[in-house]
C-alpha positions in Angstrom: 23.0 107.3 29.3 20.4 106.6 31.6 16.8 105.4 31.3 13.7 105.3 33.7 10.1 104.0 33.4 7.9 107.0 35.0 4.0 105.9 35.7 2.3 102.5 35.8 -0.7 102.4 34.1 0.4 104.6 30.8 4.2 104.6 31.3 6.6 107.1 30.4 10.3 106.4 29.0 12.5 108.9 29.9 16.2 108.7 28.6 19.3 111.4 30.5 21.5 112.2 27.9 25.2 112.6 28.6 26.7 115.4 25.8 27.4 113.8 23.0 25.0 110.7 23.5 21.8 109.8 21.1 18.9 107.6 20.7 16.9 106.9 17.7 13.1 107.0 17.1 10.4 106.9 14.2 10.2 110.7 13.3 7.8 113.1 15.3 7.5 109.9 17.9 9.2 111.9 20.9 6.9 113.2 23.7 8.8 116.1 25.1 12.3 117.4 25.5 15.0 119.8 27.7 16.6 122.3 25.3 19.7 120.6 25.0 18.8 117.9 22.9 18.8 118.4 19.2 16.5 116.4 16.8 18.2 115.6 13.0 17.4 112.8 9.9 21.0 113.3 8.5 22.6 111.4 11.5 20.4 108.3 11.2 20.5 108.8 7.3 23.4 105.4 7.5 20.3 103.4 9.5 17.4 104.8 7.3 19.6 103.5 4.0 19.8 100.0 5.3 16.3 100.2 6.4 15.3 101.5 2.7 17.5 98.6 1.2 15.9 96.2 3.4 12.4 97.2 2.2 11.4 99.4 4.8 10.0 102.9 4.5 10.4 103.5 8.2 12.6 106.7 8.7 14.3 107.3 11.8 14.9 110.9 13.9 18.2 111.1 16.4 18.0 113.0 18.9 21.4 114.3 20.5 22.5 115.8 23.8 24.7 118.8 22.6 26.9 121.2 25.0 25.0 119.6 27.9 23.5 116.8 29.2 19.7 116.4 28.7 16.0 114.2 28.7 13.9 113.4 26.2 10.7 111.4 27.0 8.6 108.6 24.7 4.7 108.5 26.2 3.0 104.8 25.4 0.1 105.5 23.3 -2.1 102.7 25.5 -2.2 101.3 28.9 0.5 98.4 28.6 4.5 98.1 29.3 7.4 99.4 27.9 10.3 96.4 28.0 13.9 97.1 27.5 15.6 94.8 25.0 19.5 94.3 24.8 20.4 93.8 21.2 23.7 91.8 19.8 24.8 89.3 17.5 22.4 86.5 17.9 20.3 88.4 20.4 17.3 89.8 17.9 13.8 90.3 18.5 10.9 91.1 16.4 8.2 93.1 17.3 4.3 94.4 16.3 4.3 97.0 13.8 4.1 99.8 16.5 6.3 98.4 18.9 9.7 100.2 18.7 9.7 102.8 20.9 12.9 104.2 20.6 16.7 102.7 20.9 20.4 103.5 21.0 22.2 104.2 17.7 23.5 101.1 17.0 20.3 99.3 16.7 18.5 98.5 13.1 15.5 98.1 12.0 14.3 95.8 9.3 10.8 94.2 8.2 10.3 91.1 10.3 7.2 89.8 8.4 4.4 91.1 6.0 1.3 89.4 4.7 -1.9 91.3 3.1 -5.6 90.7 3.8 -8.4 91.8 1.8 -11.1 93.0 4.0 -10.7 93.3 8.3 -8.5 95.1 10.8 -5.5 94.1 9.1 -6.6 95.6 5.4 -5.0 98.1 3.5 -1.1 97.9 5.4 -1.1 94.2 6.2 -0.3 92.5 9.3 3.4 93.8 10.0 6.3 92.7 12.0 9.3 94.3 12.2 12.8 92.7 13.6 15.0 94.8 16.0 18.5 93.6 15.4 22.2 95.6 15.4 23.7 95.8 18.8 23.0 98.7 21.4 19.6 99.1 23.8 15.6 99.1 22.1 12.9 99.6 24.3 9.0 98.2 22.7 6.0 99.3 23.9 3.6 96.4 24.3 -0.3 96.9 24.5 -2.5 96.0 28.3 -1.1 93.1 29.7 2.3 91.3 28.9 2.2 87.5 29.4 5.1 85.8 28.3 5.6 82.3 27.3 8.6 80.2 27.3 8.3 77.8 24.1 11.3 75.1 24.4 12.1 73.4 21.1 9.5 71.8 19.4 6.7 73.2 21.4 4.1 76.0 19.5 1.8 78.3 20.3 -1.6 79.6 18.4 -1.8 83.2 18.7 -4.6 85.6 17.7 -1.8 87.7 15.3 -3.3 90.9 16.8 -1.8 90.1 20.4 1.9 89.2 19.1 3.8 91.5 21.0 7.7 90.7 20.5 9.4 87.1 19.8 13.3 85.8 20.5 14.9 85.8 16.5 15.1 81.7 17.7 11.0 81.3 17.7 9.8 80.4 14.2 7.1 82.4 12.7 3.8 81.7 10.3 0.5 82.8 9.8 -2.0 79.9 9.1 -5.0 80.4 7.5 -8.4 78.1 9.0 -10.3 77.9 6.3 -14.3 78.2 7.1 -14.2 80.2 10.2 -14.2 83.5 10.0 -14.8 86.1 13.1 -15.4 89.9 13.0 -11.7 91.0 12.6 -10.8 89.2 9.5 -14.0 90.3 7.6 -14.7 88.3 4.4 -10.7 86.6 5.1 -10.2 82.6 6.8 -9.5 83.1 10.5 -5.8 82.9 11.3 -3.7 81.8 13.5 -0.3 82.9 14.0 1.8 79.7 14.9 4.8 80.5 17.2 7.3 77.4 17.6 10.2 77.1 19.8 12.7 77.5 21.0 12.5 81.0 22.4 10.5 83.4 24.4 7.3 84.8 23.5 5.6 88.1 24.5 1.8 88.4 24.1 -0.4 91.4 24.6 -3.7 91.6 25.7 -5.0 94.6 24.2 -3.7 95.3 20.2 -4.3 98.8 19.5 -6.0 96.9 15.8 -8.5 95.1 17.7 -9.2 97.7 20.2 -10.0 100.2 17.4 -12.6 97.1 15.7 -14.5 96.6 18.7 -15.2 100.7 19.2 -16.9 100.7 15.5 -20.2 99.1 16.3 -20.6 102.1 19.0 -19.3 105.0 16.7 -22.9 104.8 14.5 -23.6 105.9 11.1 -22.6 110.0 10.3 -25.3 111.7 9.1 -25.5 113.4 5.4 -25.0 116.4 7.1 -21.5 115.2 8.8 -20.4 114.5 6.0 -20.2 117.8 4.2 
């Protein structure tokens, strides 16, 4: 197996294949492949269980090289980075809700963190982590810029939760609520703050695709009655 980053501004992760060889991704998320590789649910079914005992409804495609090596590709959705993470016992990370990209077959995924809000760019699905753990290769996609932080113990960091981009399993993780300030993302909710505390590295992104989609509304306008129909 073999990966390469093609592009800058809107990367491309493109995987080689030897026969036989797989990666995992979220269902429908691959961008194009040679006619080698084969696309099944049954062969993650063992990492989607774990994933529905663990409280997740994210289901997992594989994609296999069969007879002959082959690519497959995964195209970032925004201008940002794709990172390559290696996963083992005591070597986890937890990423932003759309941050796995894809990953080798001995990787699992699991919820990382979950809290609702009422009204803002978090309503409806909550703010959503999930944690990366297993052992094998994961690759995130993080959002505009990556600036990373290194938090030695007993040092924190207040974070906007929208530009949490992936966190060491070591970093300790809570959203704080600050009561009488509130700000055009959270709506009628507090502002918070997520508090990231050390020890461990941090990796923040500068443009969420959440926040990105709030600040397009005021320019969208009101549809007409007519649009609506």
């Amino acid at each position: 197996m073999e990966d390469q980053l093609l592009g800058t501004t809107l990367p491309v992760l493109s995987i080689s294949l030897d026969p036989g060889e797989s990666v995992v991704a979220e269902v429908g998320e691959f961008s194009w492949m040679t006619d080698s590789i084969q696309m099944s649910t049954q062969i993650s079914a063992q990492i989607s269980a774990q994933n529905k005992i663990a409280g997740s409804s994210l289901p997992l495609s594989t994609f296999t090289a069969q007879g002959a090596a082959g690519t497959i590709a995964f195209a970032s959705k925004l201008p940002g980075s794709i990172l390559p993470v290696d996963i083992g016992p005591g070597n986890q990370y937890t990423v932003h809700r759309r941050g796995f990209l894809a990953g080798t077959t001995g990787i699992q995924l699991s919820p990382g963190f979950q809290q609702s809000f009422a009204t803002g760019i978090f309503a409806g699905e909550g703010f959503l982590l999930q944690r990366i753990g297993g052992r094998g290769r994961a690759w995130v996609e993080l959002a505009g810029e990556v600036i990373r932080f290194e938090l030695s113990p007993g040092r924190s960091l207040r974070v906007h939760p929208g530009h949490v981009g992936m966190f060491e399993s070591s970093v300790a993780f809570q959203v704080v609520p600050v009561p009488g300030i509130t700000n055009r993302y959270f709506g009628g909710n507090a502002h918070h703050f997520a508090v990231l505390s050390g020890p461990g590295t941090v990796w923040l992104q500068s443009i969420p695709l959440s926040m990105l989609a709030a600040s397009l509304v005021p320019y969208l306008g009101t549809p007409s009655p007519q649009s609506r129909n």
